[in-house]
C-alpha positions in Angstrom: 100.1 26.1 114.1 102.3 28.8 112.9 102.2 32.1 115.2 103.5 35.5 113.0 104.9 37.5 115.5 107.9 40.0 115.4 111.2 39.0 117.4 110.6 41.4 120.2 111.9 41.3 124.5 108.0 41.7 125.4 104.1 41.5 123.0 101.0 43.2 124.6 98.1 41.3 124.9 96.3 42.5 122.0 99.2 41.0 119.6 99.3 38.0 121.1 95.2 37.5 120.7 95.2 38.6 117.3 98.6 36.0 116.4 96.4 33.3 118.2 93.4 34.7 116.4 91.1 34.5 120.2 89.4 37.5 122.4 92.2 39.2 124.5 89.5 37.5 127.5 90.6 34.2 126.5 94.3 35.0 127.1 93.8 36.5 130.8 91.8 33.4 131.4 93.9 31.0 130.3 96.7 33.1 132.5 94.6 32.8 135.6 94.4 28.9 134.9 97.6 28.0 134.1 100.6 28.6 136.5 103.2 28.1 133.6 101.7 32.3 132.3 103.4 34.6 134.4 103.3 37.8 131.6 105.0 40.6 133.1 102.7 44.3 134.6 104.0 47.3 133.4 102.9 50.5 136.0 99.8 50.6 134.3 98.9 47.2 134.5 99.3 46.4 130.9 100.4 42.8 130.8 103.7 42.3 128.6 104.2 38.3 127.4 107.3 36.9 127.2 109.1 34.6 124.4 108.5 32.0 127.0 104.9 33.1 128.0 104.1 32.8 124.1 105.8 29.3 124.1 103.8 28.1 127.1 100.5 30.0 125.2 101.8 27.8 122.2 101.6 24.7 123.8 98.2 25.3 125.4 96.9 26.6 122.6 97.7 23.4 121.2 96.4 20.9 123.9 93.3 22.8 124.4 92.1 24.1 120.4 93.9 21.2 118.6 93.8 18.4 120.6 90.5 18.9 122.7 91.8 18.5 125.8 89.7 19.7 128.7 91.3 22.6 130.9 91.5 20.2 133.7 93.2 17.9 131.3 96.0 20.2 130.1 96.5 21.1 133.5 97.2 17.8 134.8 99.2 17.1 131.3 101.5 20.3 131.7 102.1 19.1 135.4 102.9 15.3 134.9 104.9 15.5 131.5 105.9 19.2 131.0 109.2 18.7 130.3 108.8 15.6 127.6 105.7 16.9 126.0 106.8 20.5 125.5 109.9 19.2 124.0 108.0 17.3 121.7 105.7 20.1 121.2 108.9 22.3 119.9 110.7 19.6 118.0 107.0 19.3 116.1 107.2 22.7 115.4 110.4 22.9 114.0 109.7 20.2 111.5 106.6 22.2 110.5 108.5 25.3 109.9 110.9 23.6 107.7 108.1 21.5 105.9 106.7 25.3 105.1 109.8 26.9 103.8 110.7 23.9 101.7 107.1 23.9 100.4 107.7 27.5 99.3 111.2 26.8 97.6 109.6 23.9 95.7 106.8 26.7 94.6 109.9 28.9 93.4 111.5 26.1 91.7 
């Protein structure tokens, strides 16, 4: 899954539903499930996401939507093999970027 957002310090929650394509509910659900989402409160209360918060959003986006996983069941995988998984997780991601771009060169070509 390929997220288009900006390189920015902090997103509001509206840009990241609308990159994920879900309900802004969805996102402050998923952030009182999961203790990896920490997104920042401004004075208002506005909640500002991180490059990291969107990483960790990434990856349970992933486990939950694309892989079916259960929220108990990316709970307990995000626990037990955080570290390996999200690696793997990235390193996939990568490759898909570059599989993209090299799809549109060959287009150009």
């Amino acid at each position: 899954m390929h997220i288009d957002l900006p390189e920015k310090r902090y997103y509001a929650i509206g840009e990241v539903a609308k990159a994920f394509g879900v309900n802004t509910s969805l996102i402050r659900f998923w952030e009182k499930e999961f203790d990896v989402l920490k997104p920042k409160k401004n004075a208002k209360g506005n909640r500002k996401f991180t490059p990291e918060d969107i990483k960790n959003l990434k990856f349970i986006y992933h486990l939950v939507k694309e892989r079916g996983f259960t929220l108990e069941g990316a709970k307990t995988h995000l626990k037990e093999e955080k570290k390996q998984a999200l690696n793997n997780f990235e390193i996939i991601n990568k490759l898909e970027d570059v599989k993209s771009q090299l799809i549109k060169i060959k287009e150009h070509l």
